[in-house]
Backbone as CSV, one residue per row, in Angstrom:
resi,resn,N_x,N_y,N_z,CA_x,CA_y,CA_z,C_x,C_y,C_z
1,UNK,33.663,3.468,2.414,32.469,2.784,2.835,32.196,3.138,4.294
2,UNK,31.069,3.461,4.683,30.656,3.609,5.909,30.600,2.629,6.934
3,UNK,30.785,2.575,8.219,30.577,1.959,8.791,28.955,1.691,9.623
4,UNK,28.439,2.414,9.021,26.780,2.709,9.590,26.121,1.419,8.896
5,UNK,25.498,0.744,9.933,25.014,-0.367,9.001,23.578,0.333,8.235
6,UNK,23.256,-0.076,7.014,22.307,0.461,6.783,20.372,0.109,6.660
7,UNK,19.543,0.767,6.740,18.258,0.693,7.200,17.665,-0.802,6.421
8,UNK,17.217,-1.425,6.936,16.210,-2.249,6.064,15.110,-1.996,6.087
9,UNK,14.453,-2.736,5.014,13.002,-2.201,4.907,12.361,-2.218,5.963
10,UNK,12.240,-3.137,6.268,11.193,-2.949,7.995,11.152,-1.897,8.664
11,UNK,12.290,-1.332,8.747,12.882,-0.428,9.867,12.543,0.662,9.206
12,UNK,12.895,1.168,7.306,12.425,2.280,7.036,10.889,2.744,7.192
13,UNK,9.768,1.373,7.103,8.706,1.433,7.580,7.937,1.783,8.188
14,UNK,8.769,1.499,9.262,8.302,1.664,11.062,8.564,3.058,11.072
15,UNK,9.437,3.933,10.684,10.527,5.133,10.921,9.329,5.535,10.228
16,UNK,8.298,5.351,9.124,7.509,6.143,8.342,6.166,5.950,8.867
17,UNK,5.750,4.790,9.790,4.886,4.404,9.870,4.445,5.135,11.635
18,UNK,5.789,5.559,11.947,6.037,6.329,13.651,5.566,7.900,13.256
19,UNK,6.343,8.415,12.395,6.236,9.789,11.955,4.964,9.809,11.367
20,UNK,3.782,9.078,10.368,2.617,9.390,9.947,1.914,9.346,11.554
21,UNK,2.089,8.243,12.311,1.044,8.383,13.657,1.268,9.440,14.180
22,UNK,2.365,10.156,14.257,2.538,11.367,14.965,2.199,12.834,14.528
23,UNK,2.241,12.369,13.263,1.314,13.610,12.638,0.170,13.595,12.070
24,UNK,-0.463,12.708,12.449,-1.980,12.196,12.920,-2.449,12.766,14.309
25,UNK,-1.583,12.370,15.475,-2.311,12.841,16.680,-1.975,13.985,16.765
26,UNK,-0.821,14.920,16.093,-1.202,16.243,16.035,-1.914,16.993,15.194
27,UNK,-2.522,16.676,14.042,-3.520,16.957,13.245,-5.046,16.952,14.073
28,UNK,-4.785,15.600,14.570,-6.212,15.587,15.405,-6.087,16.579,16.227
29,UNK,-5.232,16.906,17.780,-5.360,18.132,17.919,-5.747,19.051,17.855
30,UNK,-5.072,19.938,16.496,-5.112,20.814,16.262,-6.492,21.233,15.734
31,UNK,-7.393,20.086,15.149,-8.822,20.373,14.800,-9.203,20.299,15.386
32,UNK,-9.279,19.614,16.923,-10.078,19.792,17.794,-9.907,21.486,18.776
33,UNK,-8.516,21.879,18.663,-8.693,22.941,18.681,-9.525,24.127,17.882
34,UNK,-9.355,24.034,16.615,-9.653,24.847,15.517,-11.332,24.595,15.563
35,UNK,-11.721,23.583,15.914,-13.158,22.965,16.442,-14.017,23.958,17.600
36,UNK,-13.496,23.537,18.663,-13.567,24.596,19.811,-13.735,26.184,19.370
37,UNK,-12.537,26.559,18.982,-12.969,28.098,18.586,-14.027,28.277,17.704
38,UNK,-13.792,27.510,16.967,-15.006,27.811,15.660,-16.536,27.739,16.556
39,UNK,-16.436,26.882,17.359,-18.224,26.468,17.820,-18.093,28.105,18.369
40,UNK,-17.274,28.408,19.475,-17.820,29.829,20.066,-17.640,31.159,19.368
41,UNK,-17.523,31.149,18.206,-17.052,32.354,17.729,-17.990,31.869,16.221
42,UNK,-18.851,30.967,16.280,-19.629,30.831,15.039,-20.631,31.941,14.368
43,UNK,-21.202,32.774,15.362,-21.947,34.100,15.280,-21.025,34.889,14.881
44,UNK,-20.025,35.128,15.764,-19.281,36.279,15.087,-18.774,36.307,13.975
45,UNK,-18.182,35.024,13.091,-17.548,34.694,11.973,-18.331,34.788,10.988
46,UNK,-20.139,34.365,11.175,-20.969,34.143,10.237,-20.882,35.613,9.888
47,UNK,-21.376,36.658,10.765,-21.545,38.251,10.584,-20.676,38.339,9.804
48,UNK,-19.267,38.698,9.816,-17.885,38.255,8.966,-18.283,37.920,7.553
49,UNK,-18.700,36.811,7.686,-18.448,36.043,6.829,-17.139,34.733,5.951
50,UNK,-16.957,34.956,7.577,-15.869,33.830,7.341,-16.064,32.382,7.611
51,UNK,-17.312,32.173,8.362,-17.213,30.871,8.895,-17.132,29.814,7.637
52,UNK,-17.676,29.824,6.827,-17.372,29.263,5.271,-15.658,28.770,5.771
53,UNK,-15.069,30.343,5.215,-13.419,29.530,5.119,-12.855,28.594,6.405
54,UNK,-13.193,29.121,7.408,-13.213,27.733,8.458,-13.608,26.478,8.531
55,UNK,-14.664,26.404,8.410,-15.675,24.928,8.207,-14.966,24.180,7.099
56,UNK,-15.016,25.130,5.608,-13.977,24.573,4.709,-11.949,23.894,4.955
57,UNK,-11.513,24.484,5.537,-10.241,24.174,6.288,-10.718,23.022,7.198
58,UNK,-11.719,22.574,8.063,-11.918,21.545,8.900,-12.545,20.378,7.849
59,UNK,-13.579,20.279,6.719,-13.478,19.785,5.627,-12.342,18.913,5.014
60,UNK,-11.377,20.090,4.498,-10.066,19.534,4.485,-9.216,18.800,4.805
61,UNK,-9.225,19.188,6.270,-8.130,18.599,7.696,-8.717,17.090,7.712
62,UNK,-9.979,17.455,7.792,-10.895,15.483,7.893,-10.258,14.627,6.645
63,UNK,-10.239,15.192,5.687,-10.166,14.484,4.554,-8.610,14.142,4.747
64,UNK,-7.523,14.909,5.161,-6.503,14.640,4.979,-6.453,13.487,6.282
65,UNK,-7.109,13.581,7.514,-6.725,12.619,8.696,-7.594,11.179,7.866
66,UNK,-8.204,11.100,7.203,-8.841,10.171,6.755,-7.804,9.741,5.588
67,UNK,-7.395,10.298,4.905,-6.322,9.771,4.177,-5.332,9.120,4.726
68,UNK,-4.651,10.047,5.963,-3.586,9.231,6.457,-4.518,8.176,7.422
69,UNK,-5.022,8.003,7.823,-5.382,6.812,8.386,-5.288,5.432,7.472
70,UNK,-5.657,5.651,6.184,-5.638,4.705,5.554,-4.393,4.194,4.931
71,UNK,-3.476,5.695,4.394,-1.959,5.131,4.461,-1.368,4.178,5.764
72,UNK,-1.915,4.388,6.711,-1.497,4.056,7.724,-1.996,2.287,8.067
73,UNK,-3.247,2.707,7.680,-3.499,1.022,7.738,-2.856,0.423,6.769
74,UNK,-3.025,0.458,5.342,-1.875,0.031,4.112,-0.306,-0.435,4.331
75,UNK,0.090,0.863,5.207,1.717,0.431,5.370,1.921,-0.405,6.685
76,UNK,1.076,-0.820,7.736,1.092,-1.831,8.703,0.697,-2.842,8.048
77,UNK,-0.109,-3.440,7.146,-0.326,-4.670,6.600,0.969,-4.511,5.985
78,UNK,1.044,-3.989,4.724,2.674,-4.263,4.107,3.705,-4.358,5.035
79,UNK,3.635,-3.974,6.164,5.140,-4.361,6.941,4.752,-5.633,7.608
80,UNK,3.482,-6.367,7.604,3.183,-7.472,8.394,3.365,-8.589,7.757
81,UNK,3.011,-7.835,6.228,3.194,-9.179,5.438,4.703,-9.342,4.637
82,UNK,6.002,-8.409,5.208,7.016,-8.434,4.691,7.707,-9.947,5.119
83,UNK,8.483,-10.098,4.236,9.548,-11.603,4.358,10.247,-11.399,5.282
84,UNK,10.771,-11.858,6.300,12.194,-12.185,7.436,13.382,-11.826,6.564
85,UNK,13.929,-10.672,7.172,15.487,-10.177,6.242,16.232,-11.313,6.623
86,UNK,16.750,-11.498,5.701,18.193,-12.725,6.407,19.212,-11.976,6.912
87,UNK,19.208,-13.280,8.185,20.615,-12.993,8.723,21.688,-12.903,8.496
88,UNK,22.639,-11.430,8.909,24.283,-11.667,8.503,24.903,-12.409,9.539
């Protein structure tokens, strides 16, 4: 048997609920990067014909930061409305 006491729910929560915010504000980021280039390089890409697959990838990226936002609101109510672990 280990001596590691082990996680309770709350705590696995928070540990999930730390890591989604954090890969939220680097998602945001990174589209605001991917944002930026795209506005100045929109002529050149259209000629291309790539700006499609870009715009489509930022499409995406929204939909996924909009998803986790809402996981995110979901798993802060569920950890708000969790029971008091009892004390050992």
């Amino acid at each position: 048997m280990s001596d590691e006491t082990p996680k309770k729910t709350a705590d696995r929560l928070n540990d999930t609920l730390a890591q989604l915010k954090e890969m939220r504000h680097y998602a945001r980021n990174n589209v605001e990067m991917l944002t930026a280039e795209w506005l100045l390089f929109d002529g050149e890409l259209s000629k291309l014909k790539k700006a499609d697959a870009i715009a489509d990838l930022m499409d995406r990226q929204s939909q996924l930061h909009d998803a986790m936002e809402s996981v995110i609101e979901d798993l802060a109510d569920t950890l708000a409305k969790l029971p008091p672990e009892p004390a050992e």
